[in-house]
Each structure stands twice: as structure tokens, then as C-alpha cells.
gemmi code that builds the backbone of each chain (N, CA, C; Angstrom):
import gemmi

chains = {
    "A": [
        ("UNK", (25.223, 23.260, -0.609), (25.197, 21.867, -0.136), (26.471, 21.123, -0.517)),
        ("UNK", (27.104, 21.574, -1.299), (28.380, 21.037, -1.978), (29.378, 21.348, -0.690)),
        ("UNK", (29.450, 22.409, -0.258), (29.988, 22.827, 0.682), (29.832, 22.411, 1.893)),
        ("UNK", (28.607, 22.003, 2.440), (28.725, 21.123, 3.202), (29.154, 19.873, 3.225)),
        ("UNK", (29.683, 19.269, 2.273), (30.095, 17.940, 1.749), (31.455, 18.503, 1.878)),
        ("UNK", (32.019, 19.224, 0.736), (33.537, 19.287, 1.222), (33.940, 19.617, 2.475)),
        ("UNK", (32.827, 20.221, 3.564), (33.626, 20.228, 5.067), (32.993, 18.761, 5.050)),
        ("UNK", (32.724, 18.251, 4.918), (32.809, 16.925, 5.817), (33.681, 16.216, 5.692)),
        ("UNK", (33.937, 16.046, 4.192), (35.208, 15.638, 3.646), (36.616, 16.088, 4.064)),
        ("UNK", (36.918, 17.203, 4.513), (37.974, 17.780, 5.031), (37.900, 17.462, 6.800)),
        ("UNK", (37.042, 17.371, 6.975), (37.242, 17.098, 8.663), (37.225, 15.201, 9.174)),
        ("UNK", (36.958, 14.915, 7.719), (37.367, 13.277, 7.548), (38.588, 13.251, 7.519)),
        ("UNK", (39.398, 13.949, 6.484), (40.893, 13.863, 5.991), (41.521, 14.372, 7.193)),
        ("UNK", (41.191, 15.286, 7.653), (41.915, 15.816, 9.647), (41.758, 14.395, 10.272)),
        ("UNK", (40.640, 13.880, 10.419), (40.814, 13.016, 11.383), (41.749, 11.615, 11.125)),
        ("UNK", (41.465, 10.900, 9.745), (42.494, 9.947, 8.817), (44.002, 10.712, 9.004)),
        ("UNK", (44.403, 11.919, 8.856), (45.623, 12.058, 8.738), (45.759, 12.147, 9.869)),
        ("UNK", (45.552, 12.458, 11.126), (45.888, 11.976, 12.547), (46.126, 10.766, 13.254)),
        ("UNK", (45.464, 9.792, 12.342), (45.954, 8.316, 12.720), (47.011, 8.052, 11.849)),
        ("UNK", (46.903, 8.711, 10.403), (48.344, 8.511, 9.918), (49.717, 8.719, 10.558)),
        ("UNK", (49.725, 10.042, 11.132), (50.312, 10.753, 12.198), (51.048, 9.417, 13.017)),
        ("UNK", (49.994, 9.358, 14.391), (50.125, 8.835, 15.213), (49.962, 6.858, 15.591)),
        ("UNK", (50.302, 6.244, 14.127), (49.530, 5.164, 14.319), (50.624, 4.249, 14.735)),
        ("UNK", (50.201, 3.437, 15.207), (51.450, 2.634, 16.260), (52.226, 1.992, 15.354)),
        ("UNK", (51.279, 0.940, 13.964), (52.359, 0.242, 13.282), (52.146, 0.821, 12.090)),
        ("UNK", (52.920, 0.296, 10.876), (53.190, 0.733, 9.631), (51.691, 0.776, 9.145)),
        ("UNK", (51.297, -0.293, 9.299), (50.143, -0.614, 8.614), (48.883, -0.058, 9.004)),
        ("UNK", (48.458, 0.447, 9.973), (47.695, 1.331, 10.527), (47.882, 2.583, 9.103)),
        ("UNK", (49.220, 3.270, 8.980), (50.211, 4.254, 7.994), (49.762, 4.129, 6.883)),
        ("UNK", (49.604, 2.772, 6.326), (49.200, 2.088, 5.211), (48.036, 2.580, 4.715)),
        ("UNK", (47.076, 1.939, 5.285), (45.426, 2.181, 5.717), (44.984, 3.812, 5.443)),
        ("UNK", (45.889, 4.593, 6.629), (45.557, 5.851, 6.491), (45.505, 6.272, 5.011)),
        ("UNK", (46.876, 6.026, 4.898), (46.983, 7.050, 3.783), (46.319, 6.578, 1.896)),
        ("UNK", (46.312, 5.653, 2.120), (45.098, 5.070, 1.680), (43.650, 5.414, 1.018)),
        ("UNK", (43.177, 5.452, 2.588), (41.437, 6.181, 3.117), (41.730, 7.816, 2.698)),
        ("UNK", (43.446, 8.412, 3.212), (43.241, 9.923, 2.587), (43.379, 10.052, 0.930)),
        ("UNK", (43.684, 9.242, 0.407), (43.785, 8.924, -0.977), (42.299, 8.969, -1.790)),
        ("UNK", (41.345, 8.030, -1.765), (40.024, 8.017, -1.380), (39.482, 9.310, -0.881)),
        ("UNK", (39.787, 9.567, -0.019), (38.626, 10.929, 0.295), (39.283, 12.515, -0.636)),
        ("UNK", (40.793, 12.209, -1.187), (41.100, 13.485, -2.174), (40.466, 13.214, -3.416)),
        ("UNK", (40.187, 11.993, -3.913), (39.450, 11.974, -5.099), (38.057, 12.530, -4.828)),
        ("UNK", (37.681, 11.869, -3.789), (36.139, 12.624, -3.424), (35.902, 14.168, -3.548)),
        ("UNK", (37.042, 15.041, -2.503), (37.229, 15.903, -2.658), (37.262, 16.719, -3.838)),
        ("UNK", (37.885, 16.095, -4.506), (38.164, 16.773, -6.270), (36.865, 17.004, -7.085)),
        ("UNK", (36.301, 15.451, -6.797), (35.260, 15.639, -7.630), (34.196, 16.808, -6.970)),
        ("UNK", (33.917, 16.646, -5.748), (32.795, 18.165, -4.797), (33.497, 18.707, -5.411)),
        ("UNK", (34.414, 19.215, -5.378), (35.187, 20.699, -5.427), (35.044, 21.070, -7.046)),
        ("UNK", (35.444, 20.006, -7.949), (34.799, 20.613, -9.282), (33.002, 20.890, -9.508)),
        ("UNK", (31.947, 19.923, -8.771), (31.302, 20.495, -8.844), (30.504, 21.899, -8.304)),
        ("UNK", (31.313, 22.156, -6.762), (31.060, 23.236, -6.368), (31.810, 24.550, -6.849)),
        ("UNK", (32.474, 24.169, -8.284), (33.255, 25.367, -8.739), (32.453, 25.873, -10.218)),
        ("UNK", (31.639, 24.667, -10.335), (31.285, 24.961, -11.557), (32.139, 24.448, -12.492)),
        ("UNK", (33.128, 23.331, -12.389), (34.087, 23.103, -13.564), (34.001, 21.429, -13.366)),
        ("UNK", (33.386, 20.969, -14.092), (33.601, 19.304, -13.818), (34.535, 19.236, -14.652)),
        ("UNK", (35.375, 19.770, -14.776), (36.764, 19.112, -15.673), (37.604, 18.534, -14.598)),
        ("UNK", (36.973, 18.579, -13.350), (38.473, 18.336, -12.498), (38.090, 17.048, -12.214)),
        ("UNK", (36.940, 16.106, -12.826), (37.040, 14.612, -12.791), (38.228, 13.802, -13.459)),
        ("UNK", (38.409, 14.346, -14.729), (39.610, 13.768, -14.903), (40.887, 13.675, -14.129)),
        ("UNK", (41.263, 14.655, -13.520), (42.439, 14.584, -12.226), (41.939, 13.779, -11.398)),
        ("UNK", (40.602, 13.443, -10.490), (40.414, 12.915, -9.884), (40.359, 11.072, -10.299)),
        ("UNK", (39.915, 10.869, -11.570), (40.117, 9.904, -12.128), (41.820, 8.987, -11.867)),
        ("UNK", (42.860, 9.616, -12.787), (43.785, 9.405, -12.444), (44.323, 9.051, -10.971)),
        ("UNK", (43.996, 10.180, -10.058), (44.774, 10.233, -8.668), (43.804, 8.692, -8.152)),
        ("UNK", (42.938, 7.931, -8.714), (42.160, 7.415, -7.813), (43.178, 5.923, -8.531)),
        ("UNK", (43.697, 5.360, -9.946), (44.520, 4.507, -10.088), (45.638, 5.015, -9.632)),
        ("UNK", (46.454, 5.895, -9.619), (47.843, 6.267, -8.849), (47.543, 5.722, -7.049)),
        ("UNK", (46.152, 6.214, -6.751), (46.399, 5.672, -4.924), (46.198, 3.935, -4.692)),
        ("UNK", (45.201, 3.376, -6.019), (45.334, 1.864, -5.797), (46.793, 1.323, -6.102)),
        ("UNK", (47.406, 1.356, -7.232), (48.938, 1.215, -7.442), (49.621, 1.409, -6.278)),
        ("UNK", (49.632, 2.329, -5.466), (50.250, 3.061, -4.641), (50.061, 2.040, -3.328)),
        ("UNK", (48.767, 1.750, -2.986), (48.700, 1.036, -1.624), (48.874, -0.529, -1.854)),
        ("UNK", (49.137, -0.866, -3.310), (49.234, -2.496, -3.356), (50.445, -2.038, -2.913)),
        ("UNK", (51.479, -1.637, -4.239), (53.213, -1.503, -3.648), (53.429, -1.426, -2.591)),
        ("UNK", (53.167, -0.239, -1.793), (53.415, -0.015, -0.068), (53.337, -1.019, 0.575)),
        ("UNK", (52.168, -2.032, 0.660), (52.136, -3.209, 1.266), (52.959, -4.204, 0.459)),
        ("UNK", (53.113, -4.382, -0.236), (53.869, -5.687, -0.766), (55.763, -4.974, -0.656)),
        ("UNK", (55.806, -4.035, -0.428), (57.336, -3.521, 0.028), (57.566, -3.778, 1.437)),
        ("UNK", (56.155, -3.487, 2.196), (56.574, -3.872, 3.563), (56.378, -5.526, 3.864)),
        ("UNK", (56.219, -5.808, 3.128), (55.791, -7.649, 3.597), (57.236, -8.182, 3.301)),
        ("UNK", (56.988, -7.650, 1.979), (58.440, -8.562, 1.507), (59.745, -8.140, 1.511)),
        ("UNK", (59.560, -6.158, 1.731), (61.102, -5.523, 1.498), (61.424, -5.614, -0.308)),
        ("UNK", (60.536, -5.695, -0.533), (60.746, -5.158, -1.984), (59.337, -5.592, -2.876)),
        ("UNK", (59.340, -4.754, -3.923), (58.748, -4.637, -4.966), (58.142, -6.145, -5.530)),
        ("UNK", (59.353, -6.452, -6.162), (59.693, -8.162, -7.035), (59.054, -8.953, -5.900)),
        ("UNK", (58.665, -10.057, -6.846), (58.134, -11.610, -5.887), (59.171, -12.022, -5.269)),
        ("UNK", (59.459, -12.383, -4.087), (60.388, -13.648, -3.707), (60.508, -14.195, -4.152)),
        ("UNK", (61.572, -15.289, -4.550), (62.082, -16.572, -4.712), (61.707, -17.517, -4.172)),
        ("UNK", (61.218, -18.761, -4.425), (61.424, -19.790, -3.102), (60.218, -20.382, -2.161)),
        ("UNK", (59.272, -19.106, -2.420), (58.060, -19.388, -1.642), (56.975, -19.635, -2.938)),
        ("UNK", (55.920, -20.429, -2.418), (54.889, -20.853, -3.142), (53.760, -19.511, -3.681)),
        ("UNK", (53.039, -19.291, -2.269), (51.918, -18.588, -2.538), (52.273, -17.036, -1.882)),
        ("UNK", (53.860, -16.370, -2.041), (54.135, -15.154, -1.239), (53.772, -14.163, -2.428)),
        ("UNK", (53.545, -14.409, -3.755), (53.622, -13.741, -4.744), (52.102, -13.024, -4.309)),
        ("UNK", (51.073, -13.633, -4.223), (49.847, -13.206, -4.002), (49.701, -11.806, -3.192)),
        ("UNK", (48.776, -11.114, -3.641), (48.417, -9.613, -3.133), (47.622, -10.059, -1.946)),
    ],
    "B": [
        ("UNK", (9.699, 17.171, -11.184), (10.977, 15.860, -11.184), (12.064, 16.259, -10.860)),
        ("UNK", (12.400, 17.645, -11.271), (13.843, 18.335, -10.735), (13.941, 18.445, -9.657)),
        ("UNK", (13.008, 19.154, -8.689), (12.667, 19.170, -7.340), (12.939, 17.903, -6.463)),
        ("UNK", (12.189, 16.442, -6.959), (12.763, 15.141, -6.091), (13.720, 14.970, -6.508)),
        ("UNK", (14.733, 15.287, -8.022), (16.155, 14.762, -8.123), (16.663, 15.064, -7.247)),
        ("UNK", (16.605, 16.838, -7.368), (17.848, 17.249, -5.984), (17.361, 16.821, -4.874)),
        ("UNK", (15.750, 16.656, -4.108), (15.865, 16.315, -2.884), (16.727, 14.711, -2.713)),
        ("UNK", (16.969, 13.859, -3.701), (17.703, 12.486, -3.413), (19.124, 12.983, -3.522)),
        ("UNK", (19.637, 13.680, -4.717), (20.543, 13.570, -4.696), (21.722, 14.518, -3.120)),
        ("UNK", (20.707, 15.453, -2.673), (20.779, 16.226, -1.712), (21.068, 15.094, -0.476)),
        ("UNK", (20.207, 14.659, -0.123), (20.148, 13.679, 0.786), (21.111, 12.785, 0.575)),
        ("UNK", (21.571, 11.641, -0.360), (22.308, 11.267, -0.729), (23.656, 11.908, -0.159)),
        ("UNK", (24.163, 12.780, -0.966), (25.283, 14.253, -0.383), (25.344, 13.945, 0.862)),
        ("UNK", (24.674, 14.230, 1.400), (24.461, 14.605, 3.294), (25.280, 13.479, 3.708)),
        ("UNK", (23.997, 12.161, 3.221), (24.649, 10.998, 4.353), (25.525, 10.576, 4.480)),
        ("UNK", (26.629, 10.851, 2.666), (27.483, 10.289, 2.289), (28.871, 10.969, 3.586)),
        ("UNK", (28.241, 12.538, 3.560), (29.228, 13.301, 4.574), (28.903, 12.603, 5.755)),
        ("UNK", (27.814, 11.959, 6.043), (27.765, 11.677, 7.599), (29.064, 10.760, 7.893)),
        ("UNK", (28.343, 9.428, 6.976), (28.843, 8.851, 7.148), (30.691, 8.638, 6.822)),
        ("UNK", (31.345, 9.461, 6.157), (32.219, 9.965, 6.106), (33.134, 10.118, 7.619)),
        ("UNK", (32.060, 11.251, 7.862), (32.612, 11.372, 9.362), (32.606, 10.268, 10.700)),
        ("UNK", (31.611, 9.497, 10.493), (31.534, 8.683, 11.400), (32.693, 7.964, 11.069)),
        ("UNK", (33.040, 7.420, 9.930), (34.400, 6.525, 9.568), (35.227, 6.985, 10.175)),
        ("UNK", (35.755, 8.584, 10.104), (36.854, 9.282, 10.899), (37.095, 9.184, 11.889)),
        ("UNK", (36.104, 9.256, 12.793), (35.629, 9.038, 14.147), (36.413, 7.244, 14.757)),
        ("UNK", (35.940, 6.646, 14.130), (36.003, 5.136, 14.207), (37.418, 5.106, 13.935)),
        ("UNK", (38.249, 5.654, 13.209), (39.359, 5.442, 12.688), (40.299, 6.079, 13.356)),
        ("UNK", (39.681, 6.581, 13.946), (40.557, 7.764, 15.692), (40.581, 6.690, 16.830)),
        ("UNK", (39.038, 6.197, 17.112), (38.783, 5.102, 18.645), (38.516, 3.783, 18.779)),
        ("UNK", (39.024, 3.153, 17.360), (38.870, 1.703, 17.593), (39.913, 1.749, 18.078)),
        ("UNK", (40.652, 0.975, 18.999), (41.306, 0.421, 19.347), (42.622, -1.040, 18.452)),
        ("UNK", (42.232, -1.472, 17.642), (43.264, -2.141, 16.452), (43.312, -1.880, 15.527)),
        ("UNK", (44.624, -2.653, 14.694), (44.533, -2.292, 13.549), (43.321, -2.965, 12.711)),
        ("UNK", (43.276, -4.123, 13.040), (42.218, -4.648, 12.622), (40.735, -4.353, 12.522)),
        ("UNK", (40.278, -3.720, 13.210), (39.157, -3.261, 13.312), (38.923, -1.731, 13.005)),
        ("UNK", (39.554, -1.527, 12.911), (40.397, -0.098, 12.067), (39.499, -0.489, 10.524)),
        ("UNK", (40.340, -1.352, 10.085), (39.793, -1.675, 8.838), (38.290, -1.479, 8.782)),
        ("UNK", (37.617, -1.704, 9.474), (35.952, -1.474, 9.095), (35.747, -0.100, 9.206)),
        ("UNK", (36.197, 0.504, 9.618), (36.539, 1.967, 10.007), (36.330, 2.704, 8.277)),
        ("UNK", (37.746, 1.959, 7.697), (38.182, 2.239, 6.181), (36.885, 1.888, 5.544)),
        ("UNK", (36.942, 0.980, 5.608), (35.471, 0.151, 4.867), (34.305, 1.277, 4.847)),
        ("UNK", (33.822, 1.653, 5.686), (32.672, 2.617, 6.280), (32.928, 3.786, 4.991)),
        ("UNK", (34.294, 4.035, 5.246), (34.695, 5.449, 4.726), (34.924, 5.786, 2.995)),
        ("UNK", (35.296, 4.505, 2.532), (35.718, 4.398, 1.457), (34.111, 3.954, 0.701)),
        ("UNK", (33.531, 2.635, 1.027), (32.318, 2.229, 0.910), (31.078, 3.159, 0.944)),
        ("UNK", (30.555, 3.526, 2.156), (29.567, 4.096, 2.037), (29.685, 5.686, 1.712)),
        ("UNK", (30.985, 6.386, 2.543), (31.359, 7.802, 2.325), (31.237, 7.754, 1.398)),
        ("UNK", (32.672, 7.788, 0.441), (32.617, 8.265, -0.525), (31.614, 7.544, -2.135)),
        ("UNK", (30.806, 6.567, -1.738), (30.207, 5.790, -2.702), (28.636, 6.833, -2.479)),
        ("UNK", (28.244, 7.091, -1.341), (27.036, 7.443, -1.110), (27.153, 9.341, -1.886)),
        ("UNK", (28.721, 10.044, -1.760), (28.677, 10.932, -2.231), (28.610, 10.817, -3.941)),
        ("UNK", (29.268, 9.872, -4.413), (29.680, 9.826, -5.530), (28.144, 9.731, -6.381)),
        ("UNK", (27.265, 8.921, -5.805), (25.898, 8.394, -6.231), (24.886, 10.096, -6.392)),
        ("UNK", (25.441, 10.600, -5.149), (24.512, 12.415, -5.543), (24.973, 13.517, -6.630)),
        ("UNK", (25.922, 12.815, -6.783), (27.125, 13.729, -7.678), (26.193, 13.006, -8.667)),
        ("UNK", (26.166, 11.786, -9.290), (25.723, 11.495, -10.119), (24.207, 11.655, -11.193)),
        ("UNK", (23.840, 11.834, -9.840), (22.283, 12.478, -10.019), (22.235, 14.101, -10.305)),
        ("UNK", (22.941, 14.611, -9.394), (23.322, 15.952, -9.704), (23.580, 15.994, -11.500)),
        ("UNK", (24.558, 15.291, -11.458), (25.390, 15.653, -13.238), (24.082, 15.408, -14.523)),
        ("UNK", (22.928, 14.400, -14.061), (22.162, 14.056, -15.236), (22.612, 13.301, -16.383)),
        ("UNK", (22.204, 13.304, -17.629), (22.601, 12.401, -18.360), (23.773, 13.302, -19.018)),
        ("UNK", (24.491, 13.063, -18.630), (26.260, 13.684, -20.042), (27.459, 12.814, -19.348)),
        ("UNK", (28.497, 13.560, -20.029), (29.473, 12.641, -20.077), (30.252, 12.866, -18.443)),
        ("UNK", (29.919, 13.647, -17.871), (30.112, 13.957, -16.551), (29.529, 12.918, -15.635)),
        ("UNK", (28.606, 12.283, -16.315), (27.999, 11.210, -14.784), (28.494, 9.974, -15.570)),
        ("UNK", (29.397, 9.757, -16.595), (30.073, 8.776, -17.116), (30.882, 7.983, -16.693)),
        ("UNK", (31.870, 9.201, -16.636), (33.238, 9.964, -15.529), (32.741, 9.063, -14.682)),
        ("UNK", (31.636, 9.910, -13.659), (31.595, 9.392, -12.466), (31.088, 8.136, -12.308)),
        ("UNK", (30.310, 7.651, -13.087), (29.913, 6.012, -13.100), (30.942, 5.505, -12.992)),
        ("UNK", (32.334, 5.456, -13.629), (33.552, 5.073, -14.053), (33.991, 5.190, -12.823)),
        ("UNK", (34.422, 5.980, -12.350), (35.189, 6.223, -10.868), (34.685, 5.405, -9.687)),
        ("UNK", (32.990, 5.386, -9.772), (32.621, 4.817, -8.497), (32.958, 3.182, -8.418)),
        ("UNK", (32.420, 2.666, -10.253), (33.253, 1.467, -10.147), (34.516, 0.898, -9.776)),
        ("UNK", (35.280, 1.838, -10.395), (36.256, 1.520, -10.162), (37.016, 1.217, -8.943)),
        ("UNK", (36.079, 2.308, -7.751), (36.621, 2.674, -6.173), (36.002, 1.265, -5.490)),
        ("UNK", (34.731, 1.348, -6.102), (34.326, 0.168, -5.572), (35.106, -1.295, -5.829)),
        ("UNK", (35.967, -1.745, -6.791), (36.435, -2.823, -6.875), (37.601, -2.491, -6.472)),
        ("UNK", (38.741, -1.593, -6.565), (40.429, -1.301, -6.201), (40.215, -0.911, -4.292)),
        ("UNK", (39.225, -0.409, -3.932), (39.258, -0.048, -2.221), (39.035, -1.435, -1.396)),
        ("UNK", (38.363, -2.400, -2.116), (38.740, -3.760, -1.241), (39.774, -4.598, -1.183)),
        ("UNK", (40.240, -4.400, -2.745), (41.461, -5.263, -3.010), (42.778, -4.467, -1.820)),
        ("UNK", (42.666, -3.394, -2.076), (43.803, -2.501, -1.640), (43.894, -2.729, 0.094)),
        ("UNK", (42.579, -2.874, 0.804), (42.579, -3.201, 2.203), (42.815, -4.837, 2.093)),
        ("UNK", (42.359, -5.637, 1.619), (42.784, -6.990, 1.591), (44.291, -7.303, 1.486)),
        ("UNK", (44.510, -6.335, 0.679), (45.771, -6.484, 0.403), (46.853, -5.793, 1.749)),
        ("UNK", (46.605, -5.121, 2.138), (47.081, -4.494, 3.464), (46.883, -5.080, 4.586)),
        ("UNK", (45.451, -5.680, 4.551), (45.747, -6.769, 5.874), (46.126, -8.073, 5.952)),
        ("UNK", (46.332, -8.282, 4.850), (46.940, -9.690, 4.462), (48.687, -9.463, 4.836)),
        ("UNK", (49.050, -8.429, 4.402), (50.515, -8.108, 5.005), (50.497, -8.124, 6.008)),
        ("UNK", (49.734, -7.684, 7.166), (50.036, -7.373, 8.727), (49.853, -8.950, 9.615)),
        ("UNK", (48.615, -9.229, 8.667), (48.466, -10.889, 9.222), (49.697, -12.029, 8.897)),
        ("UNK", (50.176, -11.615, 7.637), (51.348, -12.364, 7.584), (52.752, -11.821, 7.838)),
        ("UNK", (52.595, -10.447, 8.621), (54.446, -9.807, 9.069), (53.701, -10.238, 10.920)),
        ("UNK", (52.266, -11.261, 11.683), (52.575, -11.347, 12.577), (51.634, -10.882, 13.319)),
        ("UNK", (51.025, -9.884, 13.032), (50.514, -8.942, 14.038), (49.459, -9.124, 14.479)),
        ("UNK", (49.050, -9.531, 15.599), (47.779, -10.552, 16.244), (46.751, -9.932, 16.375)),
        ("UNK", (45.541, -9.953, 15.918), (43.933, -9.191, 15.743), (43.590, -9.336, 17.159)),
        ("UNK", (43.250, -8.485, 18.240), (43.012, -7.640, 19.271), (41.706, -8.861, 19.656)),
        ("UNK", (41.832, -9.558, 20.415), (40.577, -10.172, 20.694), (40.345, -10.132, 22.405)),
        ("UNK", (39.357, -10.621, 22.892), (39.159, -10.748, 24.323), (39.798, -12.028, 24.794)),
        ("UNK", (39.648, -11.620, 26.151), (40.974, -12.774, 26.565), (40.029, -14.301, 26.781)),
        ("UNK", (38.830, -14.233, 26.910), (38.254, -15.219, 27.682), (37.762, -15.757, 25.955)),
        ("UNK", (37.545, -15.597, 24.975), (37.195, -16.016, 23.960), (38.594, -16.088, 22.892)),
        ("UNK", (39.343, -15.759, 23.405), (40.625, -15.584, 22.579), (41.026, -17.340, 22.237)),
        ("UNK", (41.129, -17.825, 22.919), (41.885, -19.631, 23.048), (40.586, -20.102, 21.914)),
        ("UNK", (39.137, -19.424, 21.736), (38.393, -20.304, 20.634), (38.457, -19.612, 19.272)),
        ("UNK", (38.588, -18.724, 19.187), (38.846, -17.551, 18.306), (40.668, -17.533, 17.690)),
        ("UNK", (41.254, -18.063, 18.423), (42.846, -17.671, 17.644), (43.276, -18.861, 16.806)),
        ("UNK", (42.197, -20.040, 16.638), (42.189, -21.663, 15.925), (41.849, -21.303, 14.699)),
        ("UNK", (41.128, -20.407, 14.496), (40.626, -20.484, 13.319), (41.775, -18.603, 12.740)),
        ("UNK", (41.718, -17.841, 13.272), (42.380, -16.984, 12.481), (44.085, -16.933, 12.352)),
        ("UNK", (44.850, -17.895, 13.635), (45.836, -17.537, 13.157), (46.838, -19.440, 13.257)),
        ("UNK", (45.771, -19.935, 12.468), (46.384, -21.300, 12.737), (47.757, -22.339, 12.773)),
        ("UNK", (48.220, -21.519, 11.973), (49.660, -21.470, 10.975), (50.805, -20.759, 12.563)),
        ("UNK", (50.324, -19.722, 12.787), (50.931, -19.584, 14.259), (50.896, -20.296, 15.342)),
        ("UNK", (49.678, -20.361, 15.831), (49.215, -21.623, 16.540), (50.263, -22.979, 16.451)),
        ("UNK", (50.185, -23.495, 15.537), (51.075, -24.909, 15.199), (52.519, -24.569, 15.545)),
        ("UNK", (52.924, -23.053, 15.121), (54.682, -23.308, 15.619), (54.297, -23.204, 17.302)),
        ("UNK", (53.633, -22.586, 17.493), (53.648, -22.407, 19.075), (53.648, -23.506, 19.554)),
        ("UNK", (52.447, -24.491, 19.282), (52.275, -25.911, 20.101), (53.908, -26.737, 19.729)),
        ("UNK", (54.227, -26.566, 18.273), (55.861, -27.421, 18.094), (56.574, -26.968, 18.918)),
        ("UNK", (56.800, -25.257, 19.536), (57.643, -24.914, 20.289), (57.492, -25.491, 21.506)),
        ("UNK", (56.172, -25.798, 22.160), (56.184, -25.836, 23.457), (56.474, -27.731, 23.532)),
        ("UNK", (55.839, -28.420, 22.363), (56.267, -29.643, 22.664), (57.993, -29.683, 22.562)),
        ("UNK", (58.550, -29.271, 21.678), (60.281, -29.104, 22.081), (60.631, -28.720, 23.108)),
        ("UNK", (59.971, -27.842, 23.801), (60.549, -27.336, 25.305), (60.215, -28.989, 26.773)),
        ("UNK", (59.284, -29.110, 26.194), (58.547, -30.113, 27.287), (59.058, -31.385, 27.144)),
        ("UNK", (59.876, -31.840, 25.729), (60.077, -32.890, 25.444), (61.440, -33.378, 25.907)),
        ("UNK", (62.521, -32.516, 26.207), (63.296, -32.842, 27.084), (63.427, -33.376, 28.735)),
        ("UNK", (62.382, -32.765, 29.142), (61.768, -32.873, 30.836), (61.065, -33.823, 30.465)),
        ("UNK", (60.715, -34.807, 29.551), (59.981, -36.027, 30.043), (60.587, -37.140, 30.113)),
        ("UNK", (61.447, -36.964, 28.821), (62.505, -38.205, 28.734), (63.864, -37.903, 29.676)),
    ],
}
model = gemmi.Model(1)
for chain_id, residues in chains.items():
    chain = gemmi.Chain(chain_id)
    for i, (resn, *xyz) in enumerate(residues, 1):
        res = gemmi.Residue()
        res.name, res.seqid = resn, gemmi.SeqId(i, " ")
        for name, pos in zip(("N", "CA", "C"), xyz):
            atom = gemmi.Atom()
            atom.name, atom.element = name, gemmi.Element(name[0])
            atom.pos, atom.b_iso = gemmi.Position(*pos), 0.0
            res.add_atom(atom)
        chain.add_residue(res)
    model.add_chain(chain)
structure = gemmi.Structure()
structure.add_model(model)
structure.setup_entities()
């Protein structure tokens, strides 16, 4: 039954990485990769339990703050073209 | 009792894959970006929250369904911020939420108002020469 979960999970991540692929704007890109971020932690965790090794929560732990970090930056690089707050504006600092 | 754990946590499993897939699905044939987003929502929310919840039952009481208590919280509070935060960029680099045309003029007052206003300043600058 684990196994049926990781194919589902994998034919989720086919279909998410195809709009990553093909998505018209950045942010569509964003989103994707994102949602595939999310479904590899999922993944990790089935996959340690269908291995018999729940040690692989801890990797999955980690990768799951590395993909939130990951999709604030991405968006706040594409809004603003960089990292740092603007100058100048009131409320641009906001996530 | 072991017998109904796994039948929930089993079930649980399943739907979490259903619904998994249905997100995928949605995230292939909506049509915007915007509505895309519920797509994510579906996927992140119920997918992987509904799997995480059988896993949990699965693991029993140790430090393994700890872990995972930990994770689901966590997904659950960083996967909204992270889409909020992504569509808040697209809404403010511009990019107009996909609406119908005949409800669009009552619908674009309230979501993109701030646009709206340069538009009407633009068009009164254009018009304001041809009157005087």
C-alpha cells in the first residue's frame, strides 16, 4: 500500500513538473516547483516507510525548510530583482 | 484495534494519493495562473497532509510520528505562506486573474483597484485635451 502511494506521488511529480516545463509565466515556474518540493518530502517520507528505514524523515525534514526558504527567495527575486528590501517604498518589504 | 488502525490509516494513504493526483490533473487544465493556485492548495493541503496523517497512524506512538507531527505542521503553516507569497508577486509584477468578460467590469473593482485608478487617470489625461 506504500507503493501505491509512492506511484501516486510520482505520477503527481510527472504531471507538476510538466507545468514546470511548459508554464507560460515565471510564476506558474514558481508554483511548480514549489508543489514538486512538497511532494519530494512526501515522497521521502513513503519511501522510508516502504523501505523499512524511517531514518529518512530527517532528510525529508530538512528538504521541507530548504523548499519554504527557497520559494519565499524565488519570489521576492522576481518581484523585486533581488534578494534585499528596496529602498524607498513603504510596504514592498512584505512577503 | 490493529486491524481498524491500518484500515484508517490505509484509507487515509489512498485518498491522500487520490487526491494528490487530482491536484496534478488540475495543475495541467486550469487554465490560469491563478487558479492554478487551488490546484497547489489541493496538492500540498489535502495530498500530502492526508498522506502524512496515515503515515502517522502507521508509525504509532515513537519518535517517528513526532518527526512526522513536526513536518505536517510545519507544511501546513510554510505551504500557504509560500503560495501567498508567490501570488502576491504576480499580482503585484501585473498579471491580471483570468476572469469572464461579462462579469469582469464588477469583479476587476475589487481585485485589482490600484490598476484600475491608473487606468481611469490615463484615460481622463487622454480625454482631457479633446474637451478643452
Amino acid at each position: 500500500m506504500f507503493t501505491a502511494a509512492a506511484a501516486a506521488i510520482l505520477v503527481t511529480m510527472l504531471l507538476v513538473l510538466i507545468r514546470a516545463i511548459k508554464g507560460p509565466t515565471v510564476y506558474d515556474r514558481i508554483l511548480a516547483a514549489s508543489n514538486f518540493g512538497t511532494l519530494t518530502v512526501t515522497l521521502i517520507s513513503v519511501y522510508g516507510f516502504l523501505t523499512g528505514r524511517p531514518e529518512f524523515l530527517d532528510i525529508a525534514m530538512v528538504y521541507a525548510l530548504i523548499n519554504f526558504i527557497g520559494a519565499i527567495a524565488v519570489s521576492k527575486f522576481v518581484q523585486f530583482g533581488g534578494v534585499q528590501q528596496p529602498l524607498g517604498e513603504d510596504d514592498a518589504g512584505d512577503i | 484495534m490493529v486491524l481498524a488502525l491500518d484500515i484508517v490509516s490505509w484509507a487515509l494513504i489512498i485518498c491522500g494519493g487520490v487526491f494528490a493526483i487530482i491536484g496534478g490533473i488540475g495543475m495541467i487544465r486550469l487554465p490560469d495562473f491563478f487558479t492554478r493556485i487551488h490546484a497547489a492548495g489541493v496538492i500540498e493541503t489535502m495530498g500530502a497532509g492526508a498522506i502524512f496523517a496515515g503515515l502517522i497512524i502507521q508509525a504509532g506512538w515513537s519518535m517517528i510520528a513526532v518527526k512526522l507531527v513536526l513536518m505536517a505542521i510545519f507544511m501546513l503553516f510554510t505551504n500557504p505562506t509560500a503560495t501567498h507569497a508567490i501570488a502576491r508577486a504576480a499580482l503585484g509584477e501585473g498579471l491580471i486573474p483570468l476572469t469572464d468578460d461579462e462579469v469582469e467590469e464588477d469583479l476587476s473593482g475589487y481585485v485589482l483597484s490600484d490598476l484600475d485608478m491608473l487606468e481611469l487617470e490615463a484615460d481622463s489625461k487622454e480625454t482631457d485635451p479633446s474637451k478643452t
